[in-house]
Structures are given as structure tokens and as C-alpha cells.
C-alpha positions, -999 to 999 in steps of 0.1 A, spaced: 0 0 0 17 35 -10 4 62 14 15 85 43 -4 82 74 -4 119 93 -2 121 130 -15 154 132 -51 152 145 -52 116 148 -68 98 171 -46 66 188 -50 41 209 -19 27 228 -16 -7 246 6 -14 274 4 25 276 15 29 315 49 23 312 83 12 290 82 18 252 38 21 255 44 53 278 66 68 249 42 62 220 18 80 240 39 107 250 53 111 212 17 110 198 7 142 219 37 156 210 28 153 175 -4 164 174 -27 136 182 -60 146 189 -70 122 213 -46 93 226 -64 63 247 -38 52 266 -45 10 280 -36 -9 303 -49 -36 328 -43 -8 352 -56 23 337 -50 38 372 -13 38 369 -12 57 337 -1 89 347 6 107 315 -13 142 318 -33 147 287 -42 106 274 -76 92 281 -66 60 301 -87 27 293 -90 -1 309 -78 -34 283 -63 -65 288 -50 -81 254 -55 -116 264 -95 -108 275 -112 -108 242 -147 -95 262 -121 -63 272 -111 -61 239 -146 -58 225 -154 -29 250 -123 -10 241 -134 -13 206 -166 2 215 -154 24 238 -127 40 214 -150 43 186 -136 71 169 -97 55 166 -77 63 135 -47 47 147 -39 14 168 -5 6 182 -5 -29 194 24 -22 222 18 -48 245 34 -80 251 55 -101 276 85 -126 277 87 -150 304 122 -161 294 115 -193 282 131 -223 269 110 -247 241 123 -280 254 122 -271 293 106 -242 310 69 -246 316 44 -250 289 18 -224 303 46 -194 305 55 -207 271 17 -205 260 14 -169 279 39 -156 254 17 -166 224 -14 -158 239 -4 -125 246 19 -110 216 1 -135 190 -34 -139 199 -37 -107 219 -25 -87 188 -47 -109 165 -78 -101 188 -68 -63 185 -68 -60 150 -103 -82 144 -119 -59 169 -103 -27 155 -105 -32 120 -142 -23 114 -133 10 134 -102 23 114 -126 14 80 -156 33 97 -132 61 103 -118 58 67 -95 33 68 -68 48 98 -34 24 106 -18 1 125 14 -5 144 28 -36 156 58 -34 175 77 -66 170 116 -79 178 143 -83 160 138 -117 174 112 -123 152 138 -139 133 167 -150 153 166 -176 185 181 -169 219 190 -191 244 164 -185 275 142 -165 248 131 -190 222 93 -188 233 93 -150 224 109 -155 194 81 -183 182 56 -157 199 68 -125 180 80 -147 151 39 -157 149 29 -122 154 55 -112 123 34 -131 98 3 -122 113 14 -87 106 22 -97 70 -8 -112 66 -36 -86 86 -15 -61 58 -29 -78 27 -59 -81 40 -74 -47 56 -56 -25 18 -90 -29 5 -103 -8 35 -74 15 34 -55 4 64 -19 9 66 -7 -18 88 33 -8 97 60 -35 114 84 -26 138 112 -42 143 138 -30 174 167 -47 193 169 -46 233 162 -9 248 164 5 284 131 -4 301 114 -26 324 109 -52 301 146 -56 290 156 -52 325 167 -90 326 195 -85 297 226 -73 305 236 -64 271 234 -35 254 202 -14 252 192 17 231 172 45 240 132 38 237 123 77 228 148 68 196 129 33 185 93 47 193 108 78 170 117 58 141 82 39 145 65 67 144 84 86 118 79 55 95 45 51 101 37 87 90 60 79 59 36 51 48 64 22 55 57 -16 56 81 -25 78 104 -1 99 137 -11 114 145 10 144 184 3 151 216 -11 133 206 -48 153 173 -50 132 191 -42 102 212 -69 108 193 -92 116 171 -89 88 196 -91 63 211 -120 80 179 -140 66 191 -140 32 228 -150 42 241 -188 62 223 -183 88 251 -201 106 270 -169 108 243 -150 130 242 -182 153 279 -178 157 279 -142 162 249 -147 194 272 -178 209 301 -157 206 286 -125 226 280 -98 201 243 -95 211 
């Protein structure tokens, strides 16, 4: 789909809003103009962002997600922010954190953008942003339950994208490396700044891009796929991520 998507005077909805990478999509949004932002959480009482509308939402409730839909009638823009890792391995850590990971950053997303989709067409067709991994295409030890989770919720991106151009819905990727907040707080390696990748997400969203690689990592990564992919694996065991 070849079109721009303006911020100016949209109207978003945020998940995972409260805190971490969320909390900066919201913040950036007012910033650029955004006429209303809906910021959600499971928590709506911890947002604390002067100037969002805070909405109660859990992803994985698809009775929460209806209301939200309902609630937010009048969204242009949905950024599907929200998801976990419980640092799991395939072959031993337990199946239900394993099946949180997919319920949340798979079937949680994929619950969003059913709900949401008759919205953005109602409202002339509007956007949406996923924010993946660059682990949607490399393995990690400790991680590999995330990866099949955002690897899943890749493709699902690929896939919602074909199928909402008829209505006019942008549907943008993006793809970012370890940054500095709560959620990375577990890796010890190194992190880049969150205002930068929500930037970069937000600056490619506006530009009409597919897919949006927010650091030098992503770009890596992705151009790793069409080499051995023997060398990444040797690069991760020897430390460079």
C-alpha cells in the first residue's frame, strides 16, 4: 500500500500505555499532534501521562477487547504495544509461561486488530502499528518462546497487511533490538534509547512504510535471513548480542 499516514489530529489508541516503550508512544503522539490518545492498560489507574484518556484493556480478554473497541469508537490509529517474555526455553521451561507468550503477543494482537478493523474502515481506513523484535527472526537461548511468539505475530502482521488494503489500512512493522526499560531489564547487554525506537516507529508510520527497522541490530538481523544463517548463530554464541 503506498500512502503517508499523518499524525497530526489523529486519534490513537496505545496498549501497554502505562509504562516502558507504551508510555513513549503516548507521550510522542501528543507531541505530534494527536488529537486524542487512549492510553490502556490492565491498570488504567497507573497511567499517569497528563493529557491521554486512560482505558481499561487487557489483550488476552477478548470480552475487554470488544469494550475497548466500542469504547474507542472514533480511533484512526492502533498501536499494538503490549506484550511479555517470560524467558522461556522450548524443550524445558513450563508450557503455560510458554503459551502466555503466544497468547499475549500473537493472539492478543490478533484479537486487536479483528476488533479494531471495522473501526479504522468506519473512520476511513486509519493504521496500524505492531511493535515486534528483531527476534522475530533470530533464536536466543532463555528467549526462544518470544521468538516463536513475535516470530507468529511477524506473519500475522504480514498477513492482517494484505488483507485490511482494500479498506485503506496501513498496517506498519516494527522491528527494534533490546532498549532501556522494564521489560529488558533482565538482559545485561546492550540497550538503546526507547524515545529513539518509538521515533523511528512513528516517523515510518507517518512515511507510509511496511516494515520499519528502528536500530543497526534489526538491520542486521534482517539481512542476516538472506545469508548462512550459521554466521548469525555464531555471532549470538560468541557475545556480540
Amino acid at each position: 500500500m503506498d500512502h503517508t499516514f499523518p499524525l497530526d489530529g489523529a486519534v490513537a489508541l496505545v496498549t501497554g500505555a502505562n509504562r516502558g516503550l507504551g508510555r513513549h508512544f503516548a507521550e510522542q503522539l501528543l507531541r505530534r499532534g494527536a488529537a486524542r490518545v487512549y492510553a490502556a492498560a490492565r491498570r488504567p489507574e497507573s497511567v499517569d501521562l497528563p493529557g491521554v484518556v486512560p482505558l481499561r484493556l487487557d489483550i488476552t480478554d477478548d470480552a475487554a477487547v470488544r469494550a475497548a473497541a466500542a469504547r474507542a469508537g472514533d480511533v484512526t490509529l492502533v498501536v499494538n504495544n503490549a506484550g511479555i517474555s517470560a524467558w522461556t526455553n522450548l524443550l524445558t521451561s513450563d508450557l503455560d509461561a510458554i503459551r502466555r507468550e503466544m497468547e499475549t503477543n500473537f493472539w492478543g494482537t490478533l484479537g486487536m486488530v479483528r476488533a479494531f478493523a471495522p473501526v479504522l474502515a468506519a473512520n476511513g481506513g486509519g493504521a496500524i502499528l505492531n511493535v515486534l523484535s528483531a527476534q522475530s527472526w533470530f533464536a536466543y537461548p532463555g528467549t526462544n518462546g518470544y521468538h516463536a511468539a513475535k516470530a507468529a505475530q511477524w506473519a500475522l502482521t504480514n498477513g492482517a497487511r494484505l488483507e485490511l488494503a482494500g479498506q485503506g489500512t496501513q498496517v506498519t512493522a516494527l522491528h527494534l533490538g533490546a532498549v532501556d526499560t522494564e521489560f529488558s531489564a533482565a538482559y545485561d547487554g546492550p540497550k538503546g534509547d526507547p524515545a529513539d525506537a518509538v521515533r523511528a516507529g512513528l516517523d515510518g508510520l507517518e512515511a507510509g512504510a511496511v516494515e520499519v527497522l528502528a536500530d543497526a541490530w534489526s538491520a542486521h538481523v534482517k539481512r542476516s535471513l538472506a545469508d548462512d544463517p550459521s554466521r548469525l548463530y555464531d555471532e549470538i554464541r560468541a557475545g556480540v548480542v
